[in-house]
C-alpha positions as CSV (number, residue, x, y, z in Angstrom):
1,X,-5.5,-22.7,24.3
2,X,-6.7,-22.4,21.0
3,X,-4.2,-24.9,19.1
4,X,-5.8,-27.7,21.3
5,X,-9.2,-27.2,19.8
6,X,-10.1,-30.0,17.0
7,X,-10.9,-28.7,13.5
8,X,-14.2,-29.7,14.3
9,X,-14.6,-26.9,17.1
10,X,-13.6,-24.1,14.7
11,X,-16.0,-24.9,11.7
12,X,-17.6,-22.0,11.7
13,X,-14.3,-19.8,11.3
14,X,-13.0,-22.4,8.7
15,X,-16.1,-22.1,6.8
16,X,-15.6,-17.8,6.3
17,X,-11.5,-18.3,6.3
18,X,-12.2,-20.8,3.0
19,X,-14.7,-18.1,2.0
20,X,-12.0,-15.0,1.4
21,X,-10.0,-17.5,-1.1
22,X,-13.4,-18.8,-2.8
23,X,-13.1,-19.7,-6.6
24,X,-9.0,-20.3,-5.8
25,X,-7.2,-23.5,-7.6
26,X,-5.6,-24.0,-3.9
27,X,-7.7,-26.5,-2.6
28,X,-6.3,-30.1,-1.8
29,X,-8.2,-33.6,-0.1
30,X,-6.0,-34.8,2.8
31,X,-7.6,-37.9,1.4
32,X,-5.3,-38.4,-2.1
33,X,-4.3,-34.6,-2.2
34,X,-6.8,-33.8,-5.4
35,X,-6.4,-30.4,-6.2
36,X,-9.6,-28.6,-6.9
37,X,-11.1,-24.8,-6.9
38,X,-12.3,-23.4,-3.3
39,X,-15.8,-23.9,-3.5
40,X,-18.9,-23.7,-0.8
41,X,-18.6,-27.4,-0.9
42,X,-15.2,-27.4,1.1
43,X,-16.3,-24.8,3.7
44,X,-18.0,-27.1,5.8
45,X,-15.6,-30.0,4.7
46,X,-13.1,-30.7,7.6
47,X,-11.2,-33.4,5.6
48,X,-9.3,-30.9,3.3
49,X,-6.9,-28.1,3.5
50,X,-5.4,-25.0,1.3
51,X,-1.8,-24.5,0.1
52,X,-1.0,-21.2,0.6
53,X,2.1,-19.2,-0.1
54,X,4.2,-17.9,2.9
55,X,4.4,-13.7,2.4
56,X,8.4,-13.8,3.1
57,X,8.0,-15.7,-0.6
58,X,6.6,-12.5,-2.2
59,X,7.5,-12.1,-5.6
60,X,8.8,-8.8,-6.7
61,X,5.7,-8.5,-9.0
62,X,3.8,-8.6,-6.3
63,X,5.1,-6.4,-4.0
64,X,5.1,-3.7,-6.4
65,X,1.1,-4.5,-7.2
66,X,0.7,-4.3,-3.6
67,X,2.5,-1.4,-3.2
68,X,0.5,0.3,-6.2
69,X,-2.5,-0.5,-4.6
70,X,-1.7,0.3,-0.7
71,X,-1.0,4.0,-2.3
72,X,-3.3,4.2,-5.6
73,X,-4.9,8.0,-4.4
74,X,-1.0,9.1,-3.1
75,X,0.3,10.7,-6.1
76,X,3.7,11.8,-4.5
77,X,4.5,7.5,-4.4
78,X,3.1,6.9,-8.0
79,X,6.5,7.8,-9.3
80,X,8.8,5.8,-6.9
81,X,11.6,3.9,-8.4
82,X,10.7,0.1,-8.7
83,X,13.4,-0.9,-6.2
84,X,11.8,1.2,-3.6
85,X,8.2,0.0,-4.3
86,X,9.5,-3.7,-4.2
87,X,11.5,-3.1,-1.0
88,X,8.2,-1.2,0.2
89,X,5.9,-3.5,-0.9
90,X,8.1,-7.0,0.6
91,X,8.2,-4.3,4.3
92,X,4.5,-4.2,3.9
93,X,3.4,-7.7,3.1
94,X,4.8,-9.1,6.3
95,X,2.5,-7.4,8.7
96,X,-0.3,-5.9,5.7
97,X,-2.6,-5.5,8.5
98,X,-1.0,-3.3,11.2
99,X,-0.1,0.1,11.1
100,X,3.5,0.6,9.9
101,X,5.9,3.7,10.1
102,X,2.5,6.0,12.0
103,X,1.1,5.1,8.3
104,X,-1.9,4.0,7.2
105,X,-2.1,3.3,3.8
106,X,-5.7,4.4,1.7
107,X,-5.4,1.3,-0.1
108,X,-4.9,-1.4,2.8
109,X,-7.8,-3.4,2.9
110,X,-7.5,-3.5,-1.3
111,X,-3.9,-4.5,-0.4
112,X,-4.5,-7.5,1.9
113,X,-7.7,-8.9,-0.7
114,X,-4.9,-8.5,-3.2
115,X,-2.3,-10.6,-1.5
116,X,-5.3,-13.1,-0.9
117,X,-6.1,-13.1,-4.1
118,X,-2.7,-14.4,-5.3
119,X,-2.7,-17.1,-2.8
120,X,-1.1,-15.7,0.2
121,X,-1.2,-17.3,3.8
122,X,-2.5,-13.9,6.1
123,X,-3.7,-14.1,9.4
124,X,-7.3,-14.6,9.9
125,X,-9.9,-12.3,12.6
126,X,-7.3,-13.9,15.4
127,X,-6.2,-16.9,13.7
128,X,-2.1,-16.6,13.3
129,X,-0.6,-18.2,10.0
130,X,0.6,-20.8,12.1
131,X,-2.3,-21.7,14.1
132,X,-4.2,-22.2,11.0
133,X,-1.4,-25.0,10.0
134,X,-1.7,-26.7,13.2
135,X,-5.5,-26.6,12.5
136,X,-4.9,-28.3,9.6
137,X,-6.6,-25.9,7.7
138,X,-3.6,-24.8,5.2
139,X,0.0,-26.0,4.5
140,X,2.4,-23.3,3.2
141,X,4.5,-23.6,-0.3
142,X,8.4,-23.9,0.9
């Protein structure tokens, strides 16, 4: 079962899972909890994890970026009323990397470096939100 495995037996994945929120101020020592930019430094570090945000959390801001980018080249949703593009956009966030509605948006991969970008906890390759917390290698903003 994966959650059994030690931090040290998924190094290599922690090392690229650090590496999509590189040059982030989300980094924090589990010895003292110093805050400090993701760096190459921490990816092979086993003492530290990142706070991430939890995408139910999504700011409405957000959620209409991400919208905006999921369907940049669709002109007939450039027009859509903010309320619909946050509603949308929230819909979207919590699963950004499956198919939704027989749709795939143009913008998607964009959409999910965007939500990374602003410090969002996504699953990684096959790593589960929650499996990464019980790997230590994140701890979610509540």
């Amino acid at each position: 079962m994966k959650s059994e495995q030690t931090k040290g037996e998924r190094g290599e994945e922690k090392e690229a899972f650090f590496g999509v929120y590189h040059g982030q101020d989300i980094c924090y020592w589990t010895n003292g909890d110093v805050t400090d930019k993701v760096d190459p430094k921490h990816f092979y570090d086993h003492d530290n994890y990142l706070l991430l945000k939890p995408l139910h959390a999504i700011t409405d801001e957000d959620a209409i970026e991400f919208f905006d980018i999921l369907w940049a080249k669709d002109e007939t949703h450039k027009n859509k009323p903010r309320e619909f593009k946050i509603d949308f956009g929230k819909d979207w966030a919590l699963a950004p990397t499956s198919e939704r509605y027989g749709l795939i948006p143009t913008g998607l991969f964009h959409g999910v470096d965007f939500l990374r970008s602003k410090g969002y906890a996504l699953n990684f390759r096959d790593i589960s939100v929650s499996e990464q917390t019980e790997l230590g290698w994140i701890k979610l903003i509540e």
